[in-house]
C-alpha positions in Angstrom: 13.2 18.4 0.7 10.3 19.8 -1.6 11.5 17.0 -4.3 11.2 14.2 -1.9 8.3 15.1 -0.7 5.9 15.0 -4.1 7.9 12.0 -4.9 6.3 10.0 -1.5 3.3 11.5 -2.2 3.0 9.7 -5.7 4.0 6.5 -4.1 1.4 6.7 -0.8 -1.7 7.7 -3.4 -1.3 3.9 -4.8 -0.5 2.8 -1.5 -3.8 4.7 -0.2 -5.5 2.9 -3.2 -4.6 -0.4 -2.4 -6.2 0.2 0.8 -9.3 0.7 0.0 -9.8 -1.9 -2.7 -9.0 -4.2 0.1 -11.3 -2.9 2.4 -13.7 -2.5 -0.6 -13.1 -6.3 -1.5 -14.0 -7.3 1.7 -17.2 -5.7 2.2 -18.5 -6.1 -1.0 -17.0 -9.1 -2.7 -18.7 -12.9 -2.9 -17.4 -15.3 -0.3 -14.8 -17.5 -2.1 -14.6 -14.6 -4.9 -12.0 -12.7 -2.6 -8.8 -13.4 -4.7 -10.4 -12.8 -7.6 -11.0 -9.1 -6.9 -7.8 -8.8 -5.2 -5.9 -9.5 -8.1 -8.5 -7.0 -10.5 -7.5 -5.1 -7.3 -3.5 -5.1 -8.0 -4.1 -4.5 -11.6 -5.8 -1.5 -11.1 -3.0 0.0 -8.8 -0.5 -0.6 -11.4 -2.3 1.1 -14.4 -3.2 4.1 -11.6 0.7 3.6 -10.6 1.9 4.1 -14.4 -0.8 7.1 -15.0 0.5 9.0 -11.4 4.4 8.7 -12.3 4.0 9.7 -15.8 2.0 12.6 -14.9 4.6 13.8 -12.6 6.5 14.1 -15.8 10.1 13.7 -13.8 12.0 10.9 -15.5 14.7 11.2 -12.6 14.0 8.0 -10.2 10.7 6.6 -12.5 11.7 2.5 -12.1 12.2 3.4 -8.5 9.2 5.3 -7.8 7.1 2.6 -9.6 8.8 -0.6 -8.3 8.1 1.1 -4.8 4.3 1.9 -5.5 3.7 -1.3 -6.7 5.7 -3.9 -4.1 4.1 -1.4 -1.5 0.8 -2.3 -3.5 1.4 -6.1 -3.4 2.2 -5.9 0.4 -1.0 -4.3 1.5 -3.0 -6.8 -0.8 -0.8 -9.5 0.2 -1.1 -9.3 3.6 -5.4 -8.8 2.9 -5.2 -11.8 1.4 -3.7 -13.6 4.3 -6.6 -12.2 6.4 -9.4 -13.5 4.0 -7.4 -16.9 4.3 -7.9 -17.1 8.1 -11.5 -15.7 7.7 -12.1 -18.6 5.4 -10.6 -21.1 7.9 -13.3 -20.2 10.5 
């Protein structure tokens, strides 16, 4: 249970990041500069992804553990993007 758990835990920190670059993009970013950040956003959680999993330094499940971190990444800041969409509609 121990292994799974550090293992989730290295996924939800990018998740967690993800987070609060969207909540950071939307209270500090330009109106119309939105995508923008959240693609500087996405970028970041994908070098902070690769630097968490190698410091784990367990090669057993890597591609999984990253491919989850990151489509969990691009869900959160897809779905931020959506809201931004309908904000700008209004």
């Amino acid at each position: 249970m121990g292994n799974v758990n550090w293992q989730w835990r290295s996924i939800v920190v990018v998740w967690l990041l993800a987070v609060a670059c969207a909540v950071l993009t939307g209270v500090f970013s330009a109106r119309g500069q939105e995508l923008a950040w959240i693609g500087l956003s996405l970028a970041g959680c994908t070098i902070v992804t690769l630097g968490v999993q190698l410091a784990t330094g367990r090669k057993e499940g890597y591609v999984k553990r990253v491919t989850t971190s990151i489509v969990g990444a691009v869900l959160v800041l897809g779905a931020t993007t959506g809201v931004f969409a309908l904000i700008g509609l209004g």
